[in-house]
Z-matrix of the N, CA and C atoms (Angstrom, degrees):
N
C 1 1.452
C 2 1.519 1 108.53
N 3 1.118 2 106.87 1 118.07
C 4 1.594 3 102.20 2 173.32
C 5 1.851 4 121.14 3 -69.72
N 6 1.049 5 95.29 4 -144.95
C 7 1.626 6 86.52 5 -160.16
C 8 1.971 7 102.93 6 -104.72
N 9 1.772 8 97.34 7 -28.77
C 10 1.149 9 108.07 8 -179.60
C 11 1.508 10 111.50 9 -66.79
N 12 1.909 11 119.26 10 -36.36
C 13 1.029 12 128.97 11 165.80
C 14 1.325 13 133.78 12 -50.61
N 15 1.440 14 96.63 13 -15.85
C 16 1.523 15 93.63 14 -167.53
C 17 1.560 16 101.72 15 -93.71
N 18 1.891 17 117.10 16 -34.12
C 19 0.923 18 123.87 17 179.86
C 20 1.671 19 125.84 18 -66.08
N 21 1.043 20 100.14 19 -11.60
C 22 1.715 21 113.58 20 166.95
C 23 1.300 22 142.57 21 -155.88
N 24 1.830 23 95.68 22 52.33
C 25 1.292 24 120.98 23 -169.18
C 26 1.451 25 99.10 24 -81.41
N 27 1.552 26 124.19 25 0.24
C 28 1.513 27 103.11 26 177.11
C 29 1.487 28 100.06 27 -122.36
N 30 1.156 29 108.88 28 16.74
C 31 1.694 30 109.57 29 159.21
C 32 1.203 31 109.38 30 -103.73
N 33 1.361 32 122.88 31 -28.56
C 34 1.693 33 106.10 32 165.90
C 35 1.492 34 115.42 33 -76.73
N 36 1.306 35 122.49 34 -26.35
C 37 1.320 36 125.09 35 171.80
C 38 1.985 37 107.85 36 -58.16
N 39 1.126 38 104.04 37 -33.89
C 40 1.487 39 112.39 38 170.02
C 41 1.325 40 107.53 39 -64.89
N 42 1.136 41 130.68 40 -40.90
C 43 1.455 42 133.14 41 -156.98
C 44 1.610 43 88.17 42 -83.64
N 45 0.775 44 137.61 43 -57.19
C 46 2.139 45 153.15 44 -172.21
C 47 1.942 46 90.29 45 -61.20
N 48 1.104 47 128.39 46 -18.79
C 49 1.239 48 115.01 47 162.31
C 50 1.634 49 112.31 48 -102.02
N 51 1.276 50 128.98 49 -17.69
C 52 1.388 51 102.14 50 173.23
C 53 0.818 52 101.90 51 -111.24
N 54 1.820 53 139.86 52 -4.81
C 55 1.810 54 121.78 53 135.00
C 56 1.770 55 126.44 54 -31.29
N 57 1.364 56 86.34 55 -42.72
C 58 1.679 57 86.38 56 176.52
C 59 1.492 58 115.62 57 -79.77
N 60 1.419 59 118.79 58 -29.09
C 61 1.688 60 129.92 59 179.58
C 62 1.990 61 87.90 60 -51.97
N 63 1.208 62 105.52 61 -65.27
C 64 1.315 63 110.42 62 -162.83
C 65 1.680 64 126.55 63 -51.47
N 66 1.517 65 104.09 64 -39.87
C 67 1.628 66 120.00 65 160.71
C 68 1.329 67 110.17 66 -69.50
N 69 1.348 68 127.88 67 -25.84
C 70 1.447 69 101.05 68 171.52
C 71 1.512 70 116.15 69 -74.39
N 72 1.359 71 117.04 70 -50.15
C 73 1.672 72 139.83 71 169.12
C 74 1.872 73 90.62 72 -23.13
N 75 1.188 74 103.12 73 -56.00
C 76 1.925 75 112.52 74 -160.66
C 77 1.727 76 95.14 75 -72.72
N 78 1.357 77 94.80 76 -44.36
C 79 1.992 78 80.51 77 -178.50
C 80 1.997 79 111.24 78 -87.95
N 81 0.920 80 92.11 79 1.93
C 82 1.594 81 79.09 80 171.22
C 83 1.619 82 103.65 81 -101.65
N 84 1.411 83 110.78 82 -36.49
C 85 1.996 84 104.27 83 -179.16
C 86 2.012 85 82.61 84 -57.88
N 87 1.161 86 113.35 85 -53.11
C 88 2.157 87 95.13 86 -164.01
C 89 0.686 88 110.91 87 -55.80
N 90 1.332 89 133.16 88 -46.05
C 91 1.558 90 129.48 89 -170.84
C 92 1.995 91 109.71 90 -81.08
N 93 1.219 92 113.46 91 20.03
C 94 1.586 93 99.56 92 -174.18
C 95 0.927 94 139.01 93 84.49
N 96 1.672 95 131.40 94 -12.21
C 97 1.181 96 128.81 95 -127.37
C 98 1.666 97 80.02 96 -133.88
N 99 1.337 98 139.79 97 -6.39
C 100 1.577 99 142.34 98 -177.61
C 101 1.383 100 113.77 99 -119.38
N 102 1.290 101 126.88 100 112.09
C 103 1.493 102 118.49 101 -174.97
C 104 1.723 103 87.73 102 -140.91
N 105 1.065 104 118.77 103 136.03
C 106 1.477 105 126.66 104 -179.77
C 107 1.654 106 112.47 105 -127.36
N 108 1.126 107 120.87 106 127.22
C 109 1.354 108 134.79 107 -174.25
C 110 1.581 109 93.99 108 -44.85
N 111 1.399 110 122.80 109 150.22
C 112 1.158 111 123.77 110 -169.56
C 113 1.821 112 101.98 111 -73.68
N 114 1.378 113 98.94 112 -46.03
C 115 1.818 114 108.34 113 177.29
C 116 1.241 115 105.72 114 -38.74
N 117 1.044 116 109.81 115 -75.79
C 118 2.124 117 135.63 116 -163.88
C 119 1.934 118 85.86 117 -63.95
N 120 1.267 119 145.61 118 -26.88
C 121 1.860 120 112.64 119 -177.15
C 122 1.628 121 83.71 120 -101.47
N 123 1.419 122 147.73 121 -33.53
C 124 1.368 123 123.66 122 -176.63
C 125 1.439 124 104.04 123 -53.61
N 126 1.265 125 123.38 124 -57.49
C 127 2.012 126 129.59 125 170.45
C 128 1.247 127 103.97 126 -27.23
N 129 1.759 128 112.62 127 -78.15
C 130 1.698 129 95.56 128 179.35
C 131 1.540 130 120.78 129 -76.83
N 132 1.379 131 125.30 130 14.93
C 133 1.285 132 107.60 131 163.38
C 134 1.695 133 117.84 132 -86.20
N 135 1.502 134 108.12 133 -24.40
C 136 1.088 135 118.91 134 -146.67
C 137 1.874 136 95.23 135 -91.28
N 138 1.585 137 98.35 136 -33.54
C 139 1.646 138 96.73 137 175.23
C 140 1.686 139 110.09 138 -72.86
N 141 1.322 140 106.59 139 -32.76
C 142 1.679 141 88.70 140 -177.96
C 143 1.608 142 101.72 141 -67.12
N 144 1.218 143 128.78 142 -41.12
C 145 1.295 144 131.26 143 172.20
C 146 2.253 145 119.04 144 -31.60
N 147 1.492 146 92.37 145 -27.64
C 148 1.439 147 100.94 146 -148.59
C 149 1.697 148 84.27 147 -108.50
N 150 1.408 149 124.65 148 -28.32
C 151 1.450 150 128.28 149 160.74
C 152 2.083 151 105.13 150 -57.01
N 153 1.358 152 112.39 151 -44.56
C 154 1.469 153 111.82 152 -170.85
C 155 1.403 154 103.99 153 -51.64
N 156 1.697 155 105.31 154 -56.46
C 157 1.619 156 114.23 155 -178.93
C 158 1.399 157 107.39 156 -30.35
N 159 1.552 158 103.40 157 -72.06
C 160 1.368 159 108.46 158 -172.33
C 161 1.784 160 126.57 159 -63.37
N 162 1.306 161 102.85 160 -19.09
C 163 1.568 162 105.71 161 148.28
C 164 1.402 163 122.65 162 -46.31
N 165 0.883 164 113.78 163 -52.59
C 166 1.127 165 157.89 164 -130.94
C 167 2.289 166 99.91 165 -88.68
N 168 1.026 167 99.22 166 -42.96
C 169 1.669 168 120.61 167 163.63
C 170 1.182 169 93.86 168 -90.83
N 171 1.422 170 135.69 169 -40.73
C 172 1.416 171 102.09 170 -176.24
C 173 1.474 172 138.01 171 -86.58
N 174 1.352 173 98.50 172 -22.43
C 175 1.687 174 119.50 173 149.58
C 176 1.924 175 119.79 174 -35.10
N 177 1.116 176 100.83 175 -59.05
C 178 1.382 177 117.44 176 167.15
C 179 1.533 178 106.16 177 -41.54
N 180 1.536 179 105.85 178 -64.66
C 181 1.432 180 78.43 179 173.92
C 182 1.450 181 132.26 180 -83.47
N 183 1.370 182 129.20 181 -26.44
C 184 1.387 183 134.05 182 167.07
C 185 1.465 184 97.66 183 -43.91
N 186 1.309 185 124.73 184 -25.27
C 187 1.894 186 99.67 185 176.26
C 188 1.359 187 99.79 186 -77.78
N 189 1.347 188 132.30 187 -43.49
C 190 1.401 189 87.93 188 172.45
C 191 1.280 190 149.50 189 -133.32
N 192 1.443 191 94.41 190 62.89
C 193 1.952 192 117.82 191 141.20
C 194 1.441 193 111.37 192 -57.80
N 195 1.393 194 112.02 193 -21.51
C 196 1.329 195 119.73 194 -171.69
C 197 1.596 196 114.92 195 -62.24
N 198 1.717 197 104.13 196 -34.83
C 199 1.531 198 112.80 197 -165.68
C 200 1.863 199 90.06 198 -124.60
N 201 1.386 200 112.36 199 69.85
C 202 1.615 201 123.00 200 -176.23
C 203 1.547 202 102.02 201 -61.36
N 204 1.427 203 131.69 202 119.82
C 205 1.545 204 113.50 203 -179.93
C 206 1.771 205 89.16 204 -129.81
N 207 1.100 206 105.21 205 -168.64
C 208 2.175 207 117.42 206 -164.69
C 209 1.020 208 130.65 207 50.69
N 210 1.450 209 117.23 208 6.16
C 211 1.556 210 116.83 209 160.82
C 212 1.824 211 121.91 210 -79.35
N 213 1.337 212 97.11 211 9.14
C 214 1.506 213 88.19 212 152.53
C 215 1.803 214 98.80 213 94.61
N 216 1.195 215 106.98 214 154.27
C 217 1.584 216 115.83 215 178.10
C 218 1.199 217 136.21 216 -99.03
N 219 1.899 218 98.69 217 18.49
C 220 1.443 219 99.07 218 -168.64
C 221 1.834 220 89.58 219 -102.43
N 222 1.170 221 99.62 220 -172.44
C 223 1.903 222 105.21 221 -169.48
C 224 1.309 223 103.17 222 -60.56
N 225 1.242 224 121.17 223 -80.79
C 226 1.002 225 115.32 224 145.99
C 227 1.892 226 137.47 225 36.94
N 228 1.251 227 82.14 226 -115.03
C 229 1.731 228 92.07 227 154.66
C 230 1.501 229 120.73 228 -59.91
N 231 1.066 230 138.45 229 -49.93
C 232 1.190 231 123.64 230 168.52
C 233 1.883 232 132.27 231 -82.49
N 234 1.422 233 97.98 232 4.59
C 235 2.076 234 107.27 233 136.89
C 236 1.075 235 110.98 234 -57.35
N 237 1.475 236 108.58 235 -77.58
C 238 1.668 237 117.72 236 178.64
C 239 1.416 238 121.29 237 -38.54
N 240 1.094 239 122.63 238 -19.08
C 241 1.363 240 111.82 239 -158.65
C 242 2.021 241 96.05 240 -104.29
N 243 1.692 242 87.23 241 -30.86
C 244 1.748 243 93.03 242 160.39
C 245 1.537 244 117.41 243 -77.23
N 246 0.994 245 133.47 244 -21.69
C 247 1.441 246 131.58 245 162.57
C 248 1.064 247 126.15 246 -56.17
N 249 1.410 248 115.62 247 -34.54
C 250 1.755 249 117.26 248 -160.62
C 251 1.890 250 73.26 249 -108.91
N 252 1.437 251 156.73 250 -18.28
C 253 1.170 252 125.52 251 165.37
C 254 1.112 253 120.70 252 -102.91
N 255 1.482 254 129.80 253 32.93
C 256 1.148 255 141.35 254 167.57
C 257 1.503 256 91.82 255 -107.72
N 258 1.175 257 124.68 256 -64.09
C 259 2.052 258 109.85 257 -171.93
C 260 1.578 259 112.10 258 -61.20
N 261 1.864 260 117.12 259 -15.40
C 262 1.267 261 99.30 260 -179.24
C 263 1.837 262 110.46 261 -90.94
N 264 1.672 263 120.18 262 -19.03
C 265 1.216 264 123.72 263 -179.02
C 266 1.418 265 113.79 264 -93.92
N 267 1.252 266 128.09 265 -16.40
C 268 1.165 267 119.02 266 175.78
C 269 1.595 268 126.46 267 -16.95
N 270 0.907 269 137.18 268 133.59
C 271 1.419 270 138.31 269 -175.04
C 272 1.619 271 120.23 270 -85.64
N 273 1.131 272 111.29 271 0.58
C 274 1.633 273 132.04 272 -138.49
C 275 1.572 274 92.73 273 -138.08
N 276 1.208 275 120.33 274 -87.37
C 277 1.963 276 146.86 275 -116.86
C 278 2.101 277 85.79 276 -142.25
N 279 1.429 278 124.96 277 -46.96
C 280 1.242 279 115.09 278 -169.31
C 281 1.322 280 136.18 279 -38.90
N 282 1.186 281 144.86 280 -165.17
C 283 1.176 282 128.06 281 -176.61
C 284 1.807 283 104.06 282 -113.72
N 285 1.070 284 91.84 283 -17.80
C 286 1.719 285 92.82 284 172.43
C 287 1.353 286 112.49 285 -74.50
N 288 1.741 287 118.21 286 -38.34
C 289 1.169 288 118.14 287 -160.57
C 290 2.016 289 97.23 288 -86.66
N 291 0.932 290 124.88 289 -38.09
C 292 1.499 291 128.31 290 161.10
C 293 1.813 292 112.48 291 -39.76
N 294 1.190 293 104.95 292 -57.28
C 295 1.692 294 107.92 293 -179.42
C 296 1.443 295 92.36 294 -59.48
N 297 1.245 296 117.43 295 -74.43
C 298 1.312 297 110.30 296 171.34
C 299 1.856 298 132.44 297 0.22
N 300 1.463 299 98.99 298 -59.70
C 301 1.450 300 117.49 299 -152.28
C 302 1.452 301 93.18 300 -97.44
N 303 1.261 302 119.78 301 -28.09
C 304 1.260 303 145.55 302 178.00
C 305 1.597 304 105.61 303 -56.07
N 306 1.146 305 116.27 304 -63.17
C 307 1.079 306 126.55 305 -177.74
C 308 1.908 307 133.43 306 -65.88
N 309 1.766 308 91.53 307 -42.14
C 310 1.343 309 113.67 308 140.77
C 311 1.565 310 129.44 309 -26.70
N 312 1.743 311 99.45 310 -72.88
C 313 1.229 312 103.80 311 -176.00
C 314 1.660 313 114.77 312 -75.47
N 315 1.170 314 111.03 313 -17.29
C 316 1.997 315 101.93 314 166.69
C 317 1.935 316 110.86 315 -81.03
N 318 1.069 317 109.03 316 1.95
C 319 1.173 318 102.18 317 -179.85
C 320 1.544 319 108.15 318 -92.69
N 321 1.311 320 107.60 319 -28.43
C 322 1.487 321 119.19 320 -179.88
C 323 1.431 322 110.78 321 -78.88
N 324 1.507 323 98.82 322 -30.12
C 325 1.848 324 107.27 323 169.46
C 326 1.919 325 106.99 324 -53.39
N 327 1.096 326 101.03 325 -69.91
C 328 1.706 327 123.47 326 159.47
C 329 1.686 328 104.88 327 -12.20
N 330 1.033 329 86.64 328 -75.84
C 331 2.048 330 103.14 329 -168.45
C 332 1.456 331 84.76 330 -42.37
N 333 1.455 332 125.18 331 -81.30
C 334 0.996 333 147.95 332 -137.80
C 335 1.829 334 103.91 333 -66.48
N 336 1.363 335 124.73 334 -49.40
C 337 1.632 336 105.47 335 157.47
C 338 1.094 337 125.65 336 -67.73
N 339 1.568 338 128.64 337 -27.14
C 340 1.195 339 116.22 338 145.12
C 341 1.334 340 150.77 339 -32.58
N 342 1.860 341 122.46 340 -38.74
C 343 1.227 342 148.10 341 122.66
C 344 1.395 343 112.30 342 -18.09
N 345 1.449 344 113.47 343 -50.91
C 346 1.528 345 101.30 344 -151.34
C 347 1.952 346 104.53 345 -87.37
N 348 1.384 347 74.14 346 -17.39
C 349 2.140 348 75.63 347 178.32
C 350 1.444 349 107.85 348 -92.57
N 351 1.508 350 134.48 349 -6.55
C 352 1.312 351 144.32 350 158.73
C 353 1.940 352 90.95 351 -57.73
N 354 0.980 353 113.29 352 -61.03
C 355 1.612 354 110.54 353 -171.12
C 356 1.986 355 105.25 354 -61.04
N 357 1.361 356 84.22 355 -41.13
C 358 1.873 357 82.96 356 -171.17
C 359 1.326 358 105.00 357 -57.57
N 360 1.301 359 120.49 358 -34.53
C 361 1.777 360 106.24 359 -175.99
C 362 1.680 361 103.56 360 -104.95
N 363 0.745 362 132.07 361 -20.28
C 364 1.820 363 122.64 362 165.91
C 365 1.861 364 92.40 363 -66.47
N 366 1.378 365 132.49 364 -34.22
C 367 1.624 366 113.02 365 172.40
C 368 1.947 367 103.85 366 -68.51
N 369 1.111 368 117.90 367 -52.24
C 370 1.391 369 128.86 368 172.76
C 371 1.371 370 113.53 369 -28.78
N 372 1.316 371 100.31 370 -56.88
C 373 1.677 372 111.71 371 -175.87
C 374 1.382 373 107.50 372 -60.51
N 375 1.549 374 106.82 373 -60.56
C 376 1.520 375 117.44 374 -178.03
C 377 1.746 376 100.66 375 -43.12
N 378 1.376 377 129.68 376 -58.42
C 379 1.294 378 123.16 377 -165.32
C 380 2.119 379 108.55 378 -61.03
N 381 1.246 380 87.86 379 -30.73
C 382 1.678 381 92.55 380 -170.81
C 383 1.750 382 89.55 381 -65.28
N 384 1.556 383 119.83 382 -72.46
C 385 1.199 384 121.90 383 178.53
C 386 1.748 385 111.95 384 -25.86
N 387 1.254 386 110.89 385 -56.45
C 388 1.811 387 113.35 386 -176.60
C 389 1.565 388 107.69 387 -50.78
N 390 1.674 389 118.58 388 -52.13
C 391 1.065 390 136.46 389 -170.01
C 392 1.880 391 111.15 390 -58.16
N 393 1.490 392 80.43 391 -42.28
C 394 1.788 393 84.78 392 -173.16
C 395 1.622 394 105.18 393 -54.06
N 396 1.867 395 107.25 394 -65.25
C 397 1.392 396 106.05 395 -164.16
C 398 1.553 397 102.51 396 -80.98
N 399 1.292 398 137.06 397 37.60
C 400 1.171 399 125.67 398 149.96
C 401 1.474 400 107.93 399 -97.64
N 402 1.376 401 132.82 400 -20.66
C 403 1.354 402 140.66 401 -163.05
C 404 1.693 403 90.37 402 -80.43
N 405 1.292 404 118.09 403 -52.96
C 406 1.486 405 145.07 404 -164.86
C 407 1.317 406 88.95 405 -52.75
Protein backbone atom coordinates (compact mmCIF):
# COMPACT_ATOMS: atom_id res chain seq x y z
CA UNK A 1 0.00 0.00 0.00
CA UNK A 2 1.51 3.13 -0.75
CA UNK A 3 1.34 6.05 1.34
CA UNK A 4 -1.28 7.92 -0.82
CA UNK A 5 -3.39 4.67 -0.31
CA UNK A 6 -3.36 4.62 2.98
CA UNK A 7 -4.41 8.25 3.22
CA UNK A 8 -7.64 7.67 1.33
CA UNK A 9 -8.46 4.23 1.58
CA UNK A 10 -11.92 5.21 2.83
CA UNK A 11 -12.63 7.48 0.01
CA UNK A 12 -11.90 4.94 -2.45
CA UNK A 13 -13.80 2.49 -0.44
CA UNK A 14 -16.60 5.23 -0.91
CA UNK A 15 -16.08 5.39 -4.49
CA UNK A 16 -16.52 1.04 -4.73
CA UNK A 17 -19.91 1.82 -3.07
CA UNK A 18 -21.37 4.30 -5.38
CA UNK A 19 -19.71 2.30 -8.32
CA UNK A 20 -21.82 -0.40 -7.14
CA UNK A 21 -25.03 2.09 -6.34
CA UNK A 22 -24.61 2.88 -10.05
CA UNK A 23 -24.45 -0.88 -11.58
CA UNK A 24 -27.27 -1.77 -9.78
CA UNK A 25 -29.42 1.51 -11.02
CA UNK A 26 -27.91 0.17 -14.77
CA UNK A 27 -29.00 -3.48 -14.15
CA UNK A 28 -32.34 -2.86 -12.88
CA UNK A 29 -33.27 0.08 -15.80
CA UNK A 30 -31.93 -3.40 -18.34
CA UNK A 31 -33.63 -5.78 -16.88
CA UNK A 32 -37.13 -3.71 -16.53
CA UNK A 33 -37.49 -3.67 -13.19
CA UNK A 34 -36.41 0.54 -12.79
CA UNK A 35 -38.57 3.12 -14.39
CA UNK A 36 -38.36 6.59 -12.71
CA UNK A 37 -40.88 9.36 -13.18
CA UNK A 38 -39.36 11.61 -15.68
CA UNK A 39 -39.58 14.69 -12.87
CA UNK A 40 -37.99 12.65 -9.86
CA UNK A 41 -34.61 11.07 -12.47
CA UNK A 42 -34.08 14.79 -14.06
CA UNK A 43 -33.83 15.86 -9.88
CA UNK A 44 -31.42 13.07 -9.34
CA UNK A 45 -29.71 13.56 -12.49
CA UNK A 46 -29.40 17.08 -12.20
CA UNK A 47 -28.06 16.96 -8.39
CA UNK A 48 -25.36 14.49 -9.17
CA UNK A 49 -24.63 16.91 -12.00
CA UNK A 50 -24.47 19.92 -9.38
CA UNK A 51 -22.13 17.56 -6.95
CA UNK A 52 -19.63 17.32 -10.37
CA UNK A 53 -19.59 21.25 -10.41
CA UNK A 54 -18.64 21.24 -7.02
CA UNK A 55 -16.06 18.54 -7.62
CA UNK A 56 -15.21 20.21 -9.90
CA UNK A 57 -13.74 23.56 -7.65
CA UNK A 58 -12.39 21.17 -5.68
CA UNK A 59 -10.19 19.47 -8.13
CA UNK A 60 -8.82 22.87 -8.92
CA UNK A 61 -7.58 22.96 -5.84
CA UNK A 62 -6.22 19.39 -5.22
CA UNK A 63 -4.06 20.31 -8.37
CA UNK A 64 -2.35 22.36 -6.48
CA UNK A 65 -1.27 20.34 -3.52
CA UNK A 66 0.26 18.86 -6.41
CA UNK A 67 3.00 21.74 -6.78
CA UNK A 68 3.33 22.20 -2.54
CA UNK A 69 5.87 25.30 -2.33
CA UNK A 70 6.97 27.40 1.41
CA UNK A 71 7.95 24.68 3.32
CA UNK A 72 11.33 25.79 3.18
CA UNK A 73 14.66 24.26 1.67
CA UNK A 74 15.87 22.32 4.29
CA UNK A 75 15.21 18.26 3.93
CA UNK A 76 12.91 18.36 5.92
CA UNK A 77 10.55 20.71 4.37
CA UNK A 78 11.05 19.60 1.12
CA UNK A 79 9.96 15.62 2.17
CA UNK A 80 6.94 17.22 3.32
CA UNK A 81 6.28 19.14 0.62
CA UNK A 82 6.83 15.69 -1.48
CA UNK A 83 4.44 13.93 0.75
CA UNK A 84 1.49 16.07 0.60
CA UNK A 85 2.24 15.99 -3.53
CA UNK A 86 2.58 12.55 -3.79
CA UNK A 87 -1.03 11.71 -1.87
CA UNK A 88 -2.58 14.58 -3.92
CA UNK A 89 -1.11 13.26 -7.60
CA UNK A 90 -1.14 9.85 -7.22
CA UNK A 91 -2.41 8.27 -10.36
CA UNK A 92 -4.07 5.36 -8.59
CA UNK A 93 -5.17 6.20 -4.63
CA UNK A 94 -4.44 10.37 -5.03
CA UNK A 95 -6.75 12.82 -4.33
CA UNK A 96 -6.91 14.27 -7.75
CA UNK A 97 -7.27 10.98 -9.30
CA UNK A 98 -10.38 10.06 -6.78
CA UNK A 99 -12.15 13.56 -7.59
CA UNK A 100 -11.48 12.55 -10.82
CA UNK A 101 -13.18 9.07 -10.68
CA UNK A 102 -15.53 10.62 -8.42
CA UNK A 103 -16.85 12.70 -10.76
CA UNK A 104 -16.92 10.10 -13.52
CA UNK A 105 -18.90 7.89 -11.54
CA UNK A 106 -21.85 10.63 -10.75
CA UNK A 107 -22.02 11.28 -14.25
CA UNK A 108 -22.81 7.71 -14.99
CA UNK A 109 -25.23 8.01 -11.95
CA UNK A 110 -26.80 10.98 -14.21
CA UNK A 111 -26.90 8.86 -17.50
CA UNK A 112 -28.35 6.20 -15.69
CA UNK A 113 -31.70 8.07 -14.12
CA UNK A 114 -31.90 9.51 -17.12
CA UNK A 115 -32.23 5.91 -18.71
CA UNK A 116 -34.60 5.03 -16.23
CA UNK A 117 -37.31 7.76 -17.19
CA UNK A 118 -36.58 6.88 -21.02
CA UNK A 119 -38.18 3.41 -19.77
CA UNK A 120 -40.89 5.20 -17.54
CA UNK A 121 -42.52 6.81 -20.53
CA UNK A 122 -41.91 4.14 -23.41
CA UNK A 123 -43.93 1.85 -20.32
CA UNK A 124 -46.49 4.95 -20.19
CA UNK A 125 -46.82 5.00 -23.81
CA UNK A 126 -47.12 1.26 -24.05
CA UNK A 127 -50.09 1.49 -21.38
CA UNK A 128 -51.76 4.56 -23.30
CA UNK A 129 -51.23 2.48 -26.64
CA UNK A 130 -52.97 -0.82 -24.73
CA UNK A 131 -55.66 1.53 -23.37
CA UNK A 132 -56.36 3.17 -26.69
CA UNK A 133 -57.06 -0.14 -28.74
CA UNK A 134 -58.99 -1.61 -25.99
CA UNK A 135 -61.44 1.46 -26.01
CA UNK A 136 -61.35 0.99 -30.02
Amino acid sequence: MTSAEGGFAAAKEGLKAIGGQTQWINSQVGAGKLALNPEAAENAAKRCEEEIRELRALQRKTDRMVRVQGLGDYPDGQQLAQRFSDKAGDNSAGAVALIRQLMEELQKQADAFRDAAKDYRATDEQNADDLRRGIQ
